[in-house]
Structure formats: C-alpha cells, structure tokens
Steps between C-alpha positions, in 0.01 A plus 500: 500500500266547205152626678189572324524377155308333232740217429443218197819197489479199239657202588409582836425149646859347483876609546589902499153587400357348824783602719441862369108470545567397877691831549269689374233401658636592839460896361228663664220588246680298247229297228659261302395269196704198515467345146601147395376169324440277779379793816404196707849488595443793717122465571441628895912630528417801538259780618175531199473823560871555433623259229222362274626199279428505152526263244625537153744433218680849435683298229199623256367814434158395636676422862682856487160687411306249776759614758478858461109492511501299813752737646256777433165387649689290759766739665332814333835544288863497470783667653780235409483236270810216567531302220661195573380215372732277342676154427835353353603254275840327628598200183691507215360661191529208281096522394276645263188684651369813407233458723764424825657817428177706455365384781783654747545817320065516542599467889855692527453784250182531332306526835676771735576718178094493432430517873691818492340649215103409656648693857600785297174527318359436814621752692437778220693722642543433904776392638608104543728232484599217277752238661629224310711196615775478253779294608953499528435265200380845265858622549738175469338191362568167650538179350152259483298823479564608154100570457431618846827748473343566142192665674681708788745679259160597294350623807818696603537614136149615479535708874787671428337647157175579730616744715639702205142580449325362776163704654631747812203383673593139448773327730684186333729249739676232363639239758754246455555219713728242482375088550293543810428172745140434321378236300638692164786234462239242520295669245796564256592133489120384443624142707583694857823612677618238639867458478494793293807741561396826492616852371723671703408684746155410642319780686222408778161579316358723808874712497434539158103621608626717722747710279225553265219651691759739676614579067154551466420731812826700390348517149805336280563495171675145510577284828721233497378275859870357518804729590742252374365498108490872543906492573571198254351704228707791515801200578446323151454836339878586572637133512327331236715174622284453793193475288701258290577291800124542669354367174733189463413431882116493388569355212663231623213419746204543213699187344461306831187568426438361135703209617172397701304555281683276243647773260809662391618875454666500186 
C-alpha cells in the first residue's frame, strides 16, 4: 500500500481515475488532489482532509499550471503525479476537423507530456513520480479509434525516447489498460453504449485500479492492469495471424456499429 505521499490524479472523478483515487485514499498519511471538470461528482465521497477535489481543464496549459499550484499550497507538494485524464473517439473518420483532432491530442498527449515536464521542474532535483495512463490501444490500434489510437502511440513513442535521457531523480510509469467497464465506450460513441459491442476483452475498472497502485508501490516502469494483453502481445508478436484474425473479429463488430448509425465501411 502506498502510505504517506503527496498524490495529484486528473480525471479523477470518473472510471480508473476514481477507482485509483479510492485506493489511495485508504493509505495512511496519503494527500491526494483529485482533479477533474465537473468535482461535484465526488463532492462529500471522501475524507477532506484526505482527497480534496479540484476543478479544472488540464486540456490547456492554464489547467496544467492551475493544478500544480493548487497541489502546492493545498497538499504542500508532490510526490506522484498520475496523469490520466483522457477520452476516445469511436466513428468513422469520414470528417474534416482540425479542431476535433486538436482537441484530443490537447487531452491525450499535449497534457501528461507538459504535466511531466512542470513535476520535473518542480521537483528541481528531489526525487518523484510521473504516472501516465496510456492504454493496449498505444501498442495495436483498433478499428473506430483511429484518432484516439493516434494519441496513445504518441504517448508511447514519446516515453520510450524519455527514459533515454530522463532525470535519475525523476520516476516515469506508463500504464496500459485495455477497455475497462466505465463510461469510456459511452464517451467514444458521443450517443451512449447501448447495444454497443465492445472490444475484446473488458477488464473490471477497480481490477484494473488495483494493478496499478500495487505498479506504482513497486515503482514500474510500465504496467499493463490485464495479464491476458500482456500474453496476447508477445502471442501476435510470433503469430502475426492471430492479430489478423483479432482485428477482423473487431472489425467486424465496429461495422455493426456504423450500421446503426446509418453508414457504411467502405
């Protein structure tokens, strides 16, 4: 259990940022900042003097600095800083929209690569961690998340040319889950779940919660929550036919779901 820390999460008030706030909070001495846009979702959840909401849109520079100052005077500073805020796009990419695909590279990429550089200039020096919810999707893409997949191999990309030069004092863990049981699907779709048939395989979000604080007590460079993506990796590395298959399977279910929406995969 992680005891005695300093602890800031974005997108704490829904899905695995919530579930991983919860478990923290149960660590004696533990402080945590629990950003998000809407904090009234967990208004009087928790303990004040353990988790203290804060609201903000770490999609913007602005948010990022705002969080880091609260984090300061509020908890007195920052041993671990999760960044996990995030959101998908699940459709077909039949538009044109600069500003659709800015704003989820602002959310996915843009903010945890700037939150880590304000912790390292923050900590000048002393020793602390930067965790960062990437996702299965930054190491095989799926079909109906061309931009969200977009985002996660940028964030893997950018992590694994970090730590060629990244500070000793500075720890960096990158964390990729598959679909967890939240309202992401929802989110991706923009019109709800409903009916929706989902990526293969589903993890419960508080499973998922779990294997990341106990990646983060063991101080990992990477945790992936789900043992089974951690085996089917290595499987489609050596029998590229099984990814072949997997992605016809998911394709076959992300044109179910253009069918409902009146549209064809060409």
């Amino acid at each position: 259990m992680i005891t005695n820390k300093k602890i800031v999460v974005t997108g704490a008030t829904s899905g695995i940022g919530l579930a991983v706030t919860k478990i923290l909070a149960q660590g004696s001495g533990n402080k945590i900042l629990a950003v998000g846009r809407k904090t009234e979702k967990i208004d009087g959840m928790f303990d004040s003097s353990v988790v203290i909401p804060f609201r903000a849109d770490v999609s913007t520079k602005e948010g990022v600095d705002s969080v880091f100052e609260a984090a300061i005077e509020k908890l007195g500073g920052i041993d671990i800083f999760y960044a996990n805020a995030g959101f998908p796009y699940f459709e077909k990419m039949d538009y044109v929209d600069w500003d659709r695909i800015k704003a989820i590279f602002d959310t996915n990429v843009f903010s945890p690569i700037y939150s880590y550089q304000k912790m390292v200039q923050y900590l000048d020096g002393r020793e602390g961690r930067v965790a960062i919810t990437c996702s299965a999707m930054g190491e095989m893409a799926l079909p109906g998340y061309a931009l969200y997949t977009a985002t996660k191999f940028a964030l893997r990309g950018w992590q694994e040319a970090m730590r060629l030069e990244i500070p000793r004092n500075v720890g960096l863990t990158v964390i990729y889950p598959v679909g967890t049981a939240t309202n992401f699907f929802a989110v991706g779709t923009g019109k709800g779940d409903k009916g929706l048939k989902k990526p293969f395989p589903i993890q419960k979000v508080d499973a998922c919660a779990r294997k990341i604080v106990e990646g983060l007590e063991k101080e990992k460079d990477e945790i992936s929550p789900l043992w089974l993506w951690s085996v089917s990796r290595i499987l489609f590395k050596f029998l590229p036919i099984g990814k072949k298959l997997y992605w016809l399977n998911e394709k076959r279910k992300f044109e179910a779901f253009l069918k409902t929406q009146g549209k064809k995969n060409h």
